[in-house]
HTML snippet that shows the backbone in 3Dmol.js (N, CA, C, O; Angstrom):
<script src="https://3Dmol.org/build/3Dmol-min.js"></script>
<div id="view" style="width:600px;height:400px;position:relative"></div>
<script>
const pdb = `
ATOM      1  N   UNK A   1     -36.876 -50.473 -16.523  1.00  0.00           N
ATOM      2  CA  UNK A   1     -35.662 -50.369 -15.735  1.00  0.00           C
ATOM      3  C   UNK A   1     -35.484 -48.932 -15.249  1.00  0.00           C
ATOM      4  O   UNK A   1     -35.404 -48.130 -16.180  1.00  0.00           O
ATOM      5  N   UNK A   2     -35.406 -48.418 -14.059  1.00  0.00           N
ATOM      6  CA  UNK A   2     -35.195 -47.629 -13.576  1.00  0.00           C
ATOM      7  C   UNK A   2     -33.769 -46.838 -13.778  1.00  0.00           C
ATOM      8  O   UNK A   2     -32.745 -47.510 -13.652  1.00  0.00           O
ATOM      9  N   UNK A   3     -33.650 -45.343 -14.107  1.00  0.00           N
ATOM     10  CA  UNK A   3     -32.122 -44.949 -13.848  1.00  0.00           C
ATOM     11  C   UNK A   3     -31.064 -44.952 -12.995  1.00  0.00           C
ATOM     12  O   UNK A   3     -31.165 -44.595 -11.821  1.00  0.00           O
ATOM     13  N   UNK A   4     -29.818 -45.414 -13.617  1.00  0.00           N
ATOM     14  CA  UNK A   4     -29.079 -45.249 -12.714  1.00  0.00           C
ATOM     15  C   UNK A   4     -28.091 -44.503 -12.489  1.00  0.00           C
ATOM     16  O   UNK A   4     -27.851 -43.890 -13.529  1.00  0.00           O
ATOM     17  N   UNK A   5     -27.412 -44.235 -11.716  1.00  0.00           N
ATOM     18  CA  UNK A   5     -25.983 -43.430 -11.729  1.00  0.00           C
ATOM     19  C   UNK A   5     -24.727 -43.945 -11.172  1.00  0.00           C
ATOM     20  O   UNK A   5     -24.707 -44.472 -10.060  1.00  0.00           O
ATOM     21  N   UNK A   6     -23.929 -43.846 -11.724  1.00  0.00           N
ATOM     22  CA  UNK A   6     -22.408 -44.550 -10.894  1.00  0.00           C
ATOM     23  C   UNK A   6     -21.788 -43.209 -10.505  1.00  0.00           C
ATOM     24  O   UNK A   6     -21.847 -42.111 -11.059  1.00  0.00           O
ATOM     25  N   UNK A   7     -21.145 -43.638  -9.337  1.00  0.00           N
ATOM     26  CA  UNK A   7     -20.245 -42.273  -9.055  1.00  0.00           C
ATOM     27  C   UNK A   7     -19.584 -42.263  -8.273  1.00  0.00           C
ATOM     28  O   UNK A   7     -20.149 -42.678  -7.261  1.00  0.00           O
ATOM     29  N   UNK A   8     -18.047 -41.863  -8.014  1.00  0.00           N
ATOM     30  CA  UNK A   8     -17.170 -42.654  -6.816  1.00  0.00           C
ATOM     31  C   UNK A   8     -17.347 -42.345  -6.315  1.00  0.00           C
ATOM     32  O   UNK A   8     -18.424 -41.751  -6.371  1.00  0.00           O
ATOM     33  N   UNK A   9     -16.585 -42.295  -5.143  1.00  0.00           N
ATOM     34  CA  UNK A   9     -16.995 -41.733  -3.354  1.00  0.00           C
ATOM     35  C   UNK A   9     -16.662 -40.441  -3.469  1.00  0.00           C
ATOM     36  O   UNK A   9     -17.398 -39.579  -2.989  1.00  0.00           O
ATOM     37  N   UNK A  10     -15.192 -40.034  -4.298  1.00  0.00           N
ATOM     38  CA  UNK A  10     -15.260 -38.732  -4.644  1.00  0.00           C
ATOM     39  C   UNK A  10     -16.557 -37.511  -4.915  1.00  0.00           C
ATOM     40  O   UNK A  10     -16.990 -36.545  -4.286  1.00  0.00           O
ATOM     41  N   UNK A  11     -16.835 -38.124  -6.100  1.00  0.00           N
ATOM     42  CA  UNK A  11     -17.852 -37.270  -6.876  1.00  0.00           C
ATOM     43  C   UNK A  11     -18.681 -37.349  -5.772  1.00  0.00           C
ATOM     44  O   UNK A  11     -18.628 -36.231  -5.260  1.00  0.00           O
ATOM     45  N   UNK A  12     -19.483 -38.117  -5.065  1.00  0.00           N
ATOM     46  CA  UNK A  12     -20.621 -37.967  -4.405  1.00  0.00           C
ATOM     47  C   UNK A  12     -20.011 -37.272  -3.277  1.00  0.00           C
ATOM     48  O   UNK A  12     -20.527 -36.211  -2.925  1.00  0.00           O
ATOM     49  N   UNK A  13     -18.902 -37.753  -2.609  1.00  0.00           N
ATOM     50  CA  UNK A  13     -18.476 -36.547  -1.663  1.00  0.00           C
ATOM     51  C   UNK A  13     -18.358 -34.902  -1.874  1.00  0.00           C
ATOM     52  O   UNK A  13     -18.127 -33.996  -1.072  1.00  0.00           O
ATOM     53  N   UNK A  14     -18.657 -34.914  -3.509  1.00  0.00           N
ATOM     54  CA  UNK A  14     -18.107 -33.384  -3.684  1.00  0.00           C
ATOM     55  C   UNK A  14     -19.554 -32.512  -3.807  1.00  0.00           C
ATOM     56  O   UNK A  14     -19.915 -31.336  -3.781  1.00  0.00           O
ATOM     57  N   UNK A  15     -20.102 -33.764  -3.945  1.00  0.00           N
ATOM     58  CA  UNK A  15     -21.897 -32.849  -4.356  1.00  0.00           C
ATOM     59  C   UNK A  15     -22.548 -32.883  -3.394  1.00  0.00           C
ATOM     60  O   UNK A  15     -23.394 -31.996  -3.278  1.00  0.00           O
ATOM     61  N   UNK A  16     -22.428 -33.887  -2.344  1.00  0.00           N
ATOM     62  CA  UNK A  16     -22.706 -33.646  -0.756  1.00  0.00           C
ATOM     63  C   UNK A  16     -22.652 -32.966  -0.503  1.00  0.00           C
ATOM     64  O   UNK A  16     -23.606 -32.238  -0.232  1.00  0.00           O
ATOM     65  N   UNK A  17     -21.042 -32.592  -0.367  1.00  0.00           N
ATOM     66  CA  UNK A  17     -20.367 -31.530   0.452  1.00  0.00           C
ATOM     67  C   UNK A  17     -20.038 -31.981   2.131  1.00  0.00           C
ATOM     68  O   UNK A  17     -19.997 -31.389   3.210  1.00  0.00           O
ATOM     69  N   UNK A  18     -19.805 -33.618   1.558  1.00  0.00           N
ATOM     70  CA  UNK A  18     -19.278 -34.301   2.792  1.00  0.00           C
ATOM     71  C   UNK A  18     -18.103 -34.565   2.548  1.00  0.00           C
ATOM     72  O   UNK A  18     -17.628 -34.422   1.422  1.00  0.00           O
ATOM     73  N   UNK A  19     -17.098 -35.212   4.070  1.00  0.00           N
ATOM     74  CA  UNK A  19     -15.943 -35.570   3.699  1.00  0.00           C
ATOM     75  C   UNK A  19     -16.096 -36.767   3.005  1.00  0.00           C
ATOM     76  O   UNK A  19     -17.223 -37.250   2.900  1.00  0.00           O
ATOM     77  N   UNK A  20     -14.933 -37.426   2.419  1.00  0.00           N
ATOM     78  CA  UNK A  20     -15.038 -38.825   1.581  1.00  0.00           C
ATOM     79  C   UNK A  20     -15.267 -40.104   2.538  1.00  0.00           C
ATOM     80  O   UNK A  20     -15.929 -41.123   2.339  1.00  0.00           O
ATOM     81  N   UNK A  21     -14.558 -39.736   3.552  1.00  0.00           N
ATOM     82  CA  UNK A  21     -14.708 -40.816   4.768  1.00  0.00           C
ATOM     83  C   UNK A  21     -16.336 -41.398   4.824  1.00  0.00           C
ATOM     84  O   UNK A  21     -16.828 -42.525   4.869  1.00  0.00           O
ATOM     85  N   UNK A  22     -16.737 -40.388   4.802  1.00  0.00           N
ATOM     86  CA  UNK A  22     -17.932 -39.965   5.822  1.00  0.00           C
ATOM     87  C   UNK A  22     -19.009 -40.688   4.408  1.00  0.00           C
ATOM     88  O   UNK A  22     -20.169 -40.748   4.814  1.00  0.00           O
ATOM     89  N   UNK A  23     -18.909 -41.099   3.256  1.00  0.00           N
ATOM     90  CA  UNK A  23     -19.705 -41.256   2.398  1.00  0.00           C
ATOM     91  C   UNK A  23     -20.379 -42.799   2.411  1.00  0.00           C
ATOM     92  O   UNK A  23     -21.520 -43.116   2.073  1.00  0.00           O
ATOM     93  N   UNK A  24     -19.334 -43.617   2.895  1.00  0.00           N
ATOM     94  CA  UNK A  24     -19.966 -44.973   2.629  1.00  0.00           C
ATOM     95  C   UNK A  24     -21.547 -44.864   3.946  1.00  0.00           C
ATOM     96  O   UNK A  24     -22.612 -45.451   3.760  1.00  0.00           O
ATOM     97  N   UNK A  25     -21.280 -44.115   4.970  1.00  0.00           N
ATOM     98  CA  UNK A  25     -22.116 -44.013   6.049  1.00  0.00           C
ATOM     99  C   UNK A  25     -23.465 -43.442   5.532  1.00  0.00           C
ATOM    100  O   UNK A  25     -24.577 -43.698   5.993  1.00  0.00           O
ATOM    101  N   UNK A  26     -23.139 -42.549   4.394  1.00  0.00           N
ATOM    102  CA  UNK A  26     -23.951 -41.533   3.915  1.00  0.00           C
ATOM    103  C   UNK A  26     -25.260 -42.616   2.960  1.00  0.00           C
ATOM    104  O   UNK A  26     -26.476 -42.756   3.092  1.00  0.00           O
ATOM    105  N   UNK A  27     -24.380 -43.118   2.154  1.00  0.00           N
ATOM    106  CA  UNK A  27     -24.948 -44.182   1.052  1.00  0.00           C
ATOM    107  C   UNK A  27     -25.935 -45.397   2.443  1.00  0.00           C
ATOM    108  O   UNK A  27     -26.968 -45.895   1.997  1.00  0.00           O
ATOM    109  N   UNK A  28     -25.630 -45.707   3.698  1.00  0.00           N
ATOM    110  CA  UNK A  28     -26.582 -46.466   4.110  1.00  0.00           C
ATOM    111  C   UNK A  28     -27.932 -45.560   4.420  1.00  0.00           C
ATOM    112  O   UNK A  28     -29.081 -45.787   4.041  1.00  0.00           O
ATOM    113  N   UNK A  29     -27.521 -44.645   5.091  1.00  0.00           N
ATOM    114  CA  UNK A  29     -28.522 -43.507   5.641  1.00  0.00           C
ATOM    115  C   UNK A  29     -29.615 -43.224   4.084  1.00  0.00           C
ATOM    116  O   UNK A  29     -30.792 -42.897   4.236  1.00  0.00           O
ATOM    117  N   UNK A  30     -29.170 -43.359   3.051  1.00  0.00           N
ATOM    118  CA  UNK A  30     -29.912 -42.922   1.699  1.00  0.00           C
ATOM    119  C   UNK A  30     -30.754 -44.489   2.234  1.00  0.00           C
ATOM    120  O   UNK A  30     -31.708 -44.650   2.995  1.00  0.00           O
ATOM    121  N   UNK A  31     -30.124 -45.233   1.650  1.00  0.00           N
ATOM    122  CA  UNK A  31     -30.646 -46.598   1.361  1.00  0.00           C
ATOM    123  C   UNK A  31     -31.820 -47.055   2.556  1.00  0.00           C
ATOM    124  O   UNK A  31     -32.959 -47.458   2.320  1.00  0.00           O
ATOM    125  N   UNK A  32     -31.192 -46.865   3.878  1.00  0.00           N
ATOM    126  CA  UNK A  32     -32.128 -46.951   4.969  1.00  0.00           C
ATOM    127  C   UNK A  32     -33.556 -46.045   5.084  1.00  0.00           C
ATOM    128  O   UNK A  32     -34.677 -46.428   5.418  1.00  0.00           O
ATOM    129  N   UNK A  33     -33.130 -44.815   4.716  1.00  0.00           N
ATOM    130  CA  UNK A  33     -34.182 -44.135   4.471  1.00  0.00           C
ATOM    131  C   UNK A  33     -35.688 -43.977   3.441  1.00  0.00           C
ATOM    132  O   UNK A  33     -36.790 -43.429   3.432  1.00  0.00           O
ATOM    133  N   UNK A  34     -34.429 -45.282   2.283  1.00  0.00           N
ATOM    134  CA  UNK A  34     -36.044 -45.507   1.277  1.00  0.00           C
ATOM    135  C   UNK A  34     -36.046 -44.468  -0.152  1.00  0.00           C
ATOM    136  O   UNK A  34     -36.950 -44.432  -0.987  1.00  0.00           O
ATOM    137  N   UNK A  35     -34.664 -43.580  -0.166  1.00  0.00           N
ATOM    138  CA  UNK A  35     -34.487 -42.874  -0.791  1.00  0.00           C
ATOM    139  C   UNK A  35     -34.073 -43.309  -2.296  1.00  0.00           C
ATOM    140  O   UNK A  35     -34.684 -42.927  -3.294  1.00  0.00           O
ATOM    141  N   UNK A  36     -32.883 -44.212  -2.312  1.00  0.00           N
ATOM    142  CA  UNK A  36     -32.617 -44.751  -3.223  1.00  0.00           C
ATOM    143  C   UNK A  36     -31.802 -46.192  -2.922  1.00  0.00           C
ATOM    144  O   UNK A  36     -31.116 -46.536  -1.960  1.00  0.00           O
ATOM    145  N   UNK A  37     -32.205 -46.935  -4.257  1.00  0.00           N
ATOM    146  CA  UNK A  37     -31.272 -48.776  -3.884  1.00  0.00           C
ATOM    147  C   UNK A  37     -29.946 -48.087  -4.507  1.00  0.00           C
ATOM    148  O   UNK A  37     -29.636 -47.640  -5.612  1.00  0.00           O
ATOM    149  N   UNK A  38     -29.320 -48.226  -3.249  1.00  0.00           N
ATOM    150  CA  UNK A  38     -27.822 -48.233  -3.750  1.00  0.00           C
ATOM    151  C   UNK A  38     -27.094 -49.660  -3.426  1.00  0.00           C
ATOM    152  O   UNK A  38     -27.545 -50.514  -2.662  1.00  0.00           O
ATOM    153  N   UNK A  39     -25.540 -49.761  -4.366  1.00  0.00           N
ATOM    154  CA  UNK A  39     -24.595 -51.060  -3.780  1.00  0.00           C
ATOM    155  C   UNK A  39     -23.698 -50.026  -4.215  1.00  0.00           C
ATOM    156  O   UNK A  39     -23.815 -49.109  -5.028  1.00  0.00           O
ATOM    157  N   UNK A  40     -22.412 -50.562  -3.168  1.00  0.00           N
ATOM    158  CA  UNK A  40     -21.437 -49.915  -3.335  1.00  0.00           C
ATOM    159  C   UNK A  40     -20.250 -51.017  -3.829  1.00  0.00           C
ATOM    160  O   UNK A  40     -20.072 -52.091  -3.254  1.00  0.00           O
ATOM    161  N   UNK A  41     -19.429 -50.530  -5.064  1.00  0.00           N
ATOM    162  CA  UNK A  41     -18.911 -51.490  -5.687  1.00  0.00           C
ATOM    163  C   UNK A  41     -17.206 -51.038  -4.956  1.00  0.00           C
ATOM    164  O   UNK A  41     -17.063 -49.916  -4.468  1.00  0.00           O
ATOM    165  N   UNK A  42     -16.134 -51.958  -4.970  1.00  0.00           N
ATOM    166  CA  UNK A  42     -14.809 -51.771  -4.356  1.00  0.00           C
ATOM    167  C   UNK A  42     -13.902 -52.669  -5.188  1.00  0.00           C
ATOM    168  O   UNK A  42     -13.793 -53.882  -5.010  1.00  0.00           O
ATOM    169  N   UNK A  43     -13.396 -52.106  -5.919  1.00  0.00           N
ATOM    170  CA  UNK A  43     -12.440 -53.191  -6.888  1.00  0.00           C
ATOM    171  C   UNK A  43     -11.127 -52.743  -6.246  1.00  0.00           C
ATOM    172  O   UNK A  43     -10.957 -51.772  -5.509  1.00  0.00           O
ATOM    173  N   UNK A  44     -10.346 -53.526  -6.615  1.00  0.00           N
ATOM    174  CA  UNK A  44      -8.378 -53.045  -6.547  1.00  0.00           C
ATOM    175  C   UNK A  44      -7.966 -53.241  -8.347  1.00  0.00           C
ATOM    176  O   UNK A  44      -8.342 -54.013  -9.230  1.00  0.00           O
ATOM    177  N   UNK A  45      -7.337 -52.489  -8.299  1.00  0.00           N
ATOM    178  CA  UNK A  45      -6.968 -52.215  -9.561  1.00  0.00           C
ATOM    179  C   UNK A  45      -4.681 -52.339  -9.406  1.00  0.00           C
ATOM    180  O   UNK A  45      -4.040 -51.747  -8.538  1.00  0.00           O
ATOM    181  N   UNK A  46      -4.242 -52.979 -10.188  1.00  0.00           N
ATOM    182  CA  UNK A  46      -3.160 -52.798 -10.317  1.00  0.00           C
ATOM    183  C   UNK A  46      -2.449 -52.162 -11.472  1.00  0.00           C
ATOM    184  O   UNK A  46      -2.493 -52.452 -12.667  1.00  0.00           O
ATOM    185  N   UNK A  47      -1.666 -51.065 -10.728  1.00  0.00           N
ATOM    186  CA  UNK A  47      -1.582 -50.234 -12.161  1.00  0.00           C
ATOM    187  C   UNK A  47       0.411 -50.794 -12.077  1.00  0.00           C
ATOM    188  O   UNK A  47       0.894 -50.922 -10.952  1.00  0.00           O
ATOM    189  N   UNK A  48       0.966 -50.955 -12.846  1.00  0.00           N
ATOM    190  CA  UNK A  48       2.373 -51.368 -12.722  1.00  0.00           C
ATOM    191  C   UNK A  48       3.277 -52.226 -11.267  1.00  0.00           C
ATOM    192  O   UNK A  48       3.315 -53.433 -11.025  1.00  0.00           O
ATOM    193  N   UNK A  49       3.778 -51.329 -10.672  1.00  0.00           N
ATOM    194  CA  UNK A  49       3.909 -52.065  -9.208  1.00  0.00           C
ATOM    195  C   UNK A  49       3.098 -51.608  -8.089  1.00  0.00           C
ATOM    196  O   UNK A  49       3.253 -51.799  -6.883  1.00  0.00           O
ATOM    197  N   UNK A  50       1.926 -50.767  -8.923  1.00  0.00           N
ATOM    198  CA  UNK A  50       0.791 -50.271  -7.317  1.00  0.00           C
ATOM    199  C   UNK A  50      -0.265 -50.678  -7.506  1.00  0.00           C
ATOM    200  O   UNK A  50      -0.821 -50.972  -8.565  1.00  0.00           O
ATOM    201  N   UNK A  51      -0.584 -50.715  -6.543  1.00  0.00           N
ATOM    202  CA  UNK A  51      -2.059 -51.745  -6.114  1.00  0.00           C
ATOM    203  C   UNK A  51      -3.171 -49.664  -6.105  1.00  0.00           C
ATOM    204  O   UNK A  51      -2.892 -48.671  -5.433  1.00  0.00           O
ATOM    205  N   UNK A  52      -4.060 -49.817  -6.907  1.00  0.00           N
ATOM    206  CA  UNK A  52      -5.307 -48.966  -6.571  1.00  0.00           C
ATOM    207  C   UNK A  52      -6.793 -49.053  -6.125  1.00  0.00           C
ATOM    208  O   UNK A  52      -7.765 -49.110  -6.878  1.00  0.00           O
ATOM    209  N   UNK A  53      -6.797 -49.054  -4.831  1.00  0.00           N
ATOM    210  CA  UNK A  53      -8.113 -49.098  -4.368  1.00  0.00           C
ATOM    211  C   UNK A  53      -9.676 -48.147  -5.171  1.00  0.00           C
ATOM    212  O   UNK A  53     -10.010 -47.003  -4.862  1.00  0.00           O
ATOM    213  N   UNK A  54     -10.064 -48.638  -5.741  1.00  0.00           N
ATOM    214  CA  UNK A  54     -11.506 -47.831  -6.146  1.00  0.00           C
ATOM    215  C   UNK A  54     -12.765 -48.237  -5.723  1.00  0.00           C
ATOM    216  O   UNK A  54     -13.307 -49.328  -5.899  1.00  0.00           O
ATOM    217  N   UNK A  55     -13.326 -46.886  -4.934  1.00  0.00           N
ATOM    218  CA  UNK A  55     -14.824 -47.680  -5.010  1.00  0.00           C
ATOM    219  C   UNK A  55     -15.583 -46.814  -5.534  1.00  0.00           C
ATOM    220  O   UNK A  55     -15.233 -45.635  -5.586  1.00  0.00           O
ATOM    221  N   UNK A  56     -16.815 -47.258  -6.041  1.00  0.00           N
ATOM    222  CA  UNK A  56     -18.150 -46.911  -6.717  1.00  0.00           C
ATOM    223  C   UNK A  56     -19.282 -47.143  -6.049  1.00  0.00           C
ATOM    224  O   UNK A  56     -19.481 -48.146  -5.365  1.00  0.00           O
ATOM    225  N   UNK A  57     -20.303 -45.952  -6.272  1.00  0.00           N
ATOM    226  CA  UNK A  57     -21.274 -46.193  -5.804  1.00  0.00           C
ATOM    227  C   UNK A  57     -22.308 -46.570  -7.056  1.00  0.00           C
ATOM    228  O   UNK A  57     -22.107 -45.853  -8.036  1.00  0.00           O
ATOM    229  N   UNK A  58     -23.459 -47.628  -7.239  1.00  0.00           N
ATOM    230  CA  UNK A  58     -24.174 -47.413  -7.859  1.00  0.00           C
ATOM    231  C   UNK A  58     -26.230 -47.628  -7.556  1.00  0.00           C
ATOM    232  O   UNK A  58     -26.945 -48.591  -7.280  1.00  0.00           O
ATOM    233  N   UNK A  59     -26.534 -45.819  -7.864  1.00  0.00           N
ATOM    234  CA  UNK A  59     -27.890 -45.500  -7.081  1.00  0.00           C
ATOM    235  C   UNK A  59     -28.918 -45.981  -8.196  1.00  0.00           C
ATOM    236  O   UNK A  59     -28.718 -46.400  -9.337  1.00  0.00           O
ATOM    237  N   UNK A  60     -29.781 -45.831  -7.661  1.00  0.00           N
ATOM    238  CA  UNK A  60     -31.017 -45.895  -8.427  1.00  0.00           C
ATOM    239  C   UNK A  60     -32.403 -44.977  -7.495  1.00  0.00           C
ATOM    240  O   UNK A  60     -32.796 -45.591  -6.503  1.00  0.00           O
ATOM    241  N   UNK A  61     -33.005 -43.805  -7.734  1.00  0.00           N
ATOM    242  CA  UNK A  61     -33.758 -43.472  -6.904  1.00  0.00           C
ATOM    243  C   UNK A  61     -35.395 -44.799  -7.309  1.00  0.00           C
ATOM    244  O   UNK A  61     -35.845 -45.388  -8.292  1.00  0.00           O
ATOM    245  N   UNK A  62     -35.675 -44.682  -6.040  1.00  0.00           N
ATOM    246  CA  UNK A  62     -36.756 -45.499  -5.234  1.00  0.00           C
ATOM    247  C   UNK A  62     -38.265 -44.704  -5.812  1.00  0.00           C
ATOM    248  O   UNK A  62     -39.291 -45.308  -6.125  1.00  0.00           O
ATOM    249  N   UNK A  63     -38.064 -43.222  -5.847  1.00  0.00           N
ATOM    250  CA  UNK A  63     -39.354 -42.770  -6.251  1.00  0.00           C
ATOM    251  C   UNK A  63     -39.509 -41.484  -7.191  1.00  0.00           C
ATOM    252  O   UNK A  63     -38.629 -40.829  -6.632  1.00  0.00           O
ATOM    253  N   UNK A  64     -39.850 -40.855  -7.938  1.00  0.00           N
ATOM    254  CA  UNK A  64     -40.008 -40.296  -9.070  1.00  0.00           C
ATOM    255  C   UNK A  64     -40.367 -38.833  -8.879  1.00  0.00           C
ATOM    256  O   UNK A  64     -40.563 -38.112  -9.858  1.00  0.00           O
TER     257      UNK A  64
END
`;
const viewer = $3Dmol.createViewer("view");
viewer.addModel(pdb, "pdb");
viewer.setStyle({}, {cartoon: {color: "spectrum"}});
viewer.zoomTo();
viewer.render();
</script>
């Protein structure tokens, strides 16, 4: 089994050094490129009377 990493759009936006927007675009460009299998995970979370959007990325690099 290959490694993996989870990491929200945050974190990967911060080690980019992209905006957060700009990340789900980022994660195809990886994936298209052959770099690494990523899926990007999107739950809602309800915390009392608010609804919280989260998403996750989870990578796996392709080559060693």
């Amino acid at each position: 089994m290959r490694p993996q990493a989870v990491l929200t759009f945050d974190e990967v936006a911060e080690h980019m050094d992209i905006k957060a927007e700009d990340v789900e675009q980022w994660i195809v460009r990886v994936v298209s490129s052959g770099i690494a299998d990523c899926k990007i995970r999107q739950q809602v979370c309800y915390r009392g009377r608010g609804v919280v959007f989260f998403s996750s990325v989870v990578c796996a690099p392709l080559c060693s």
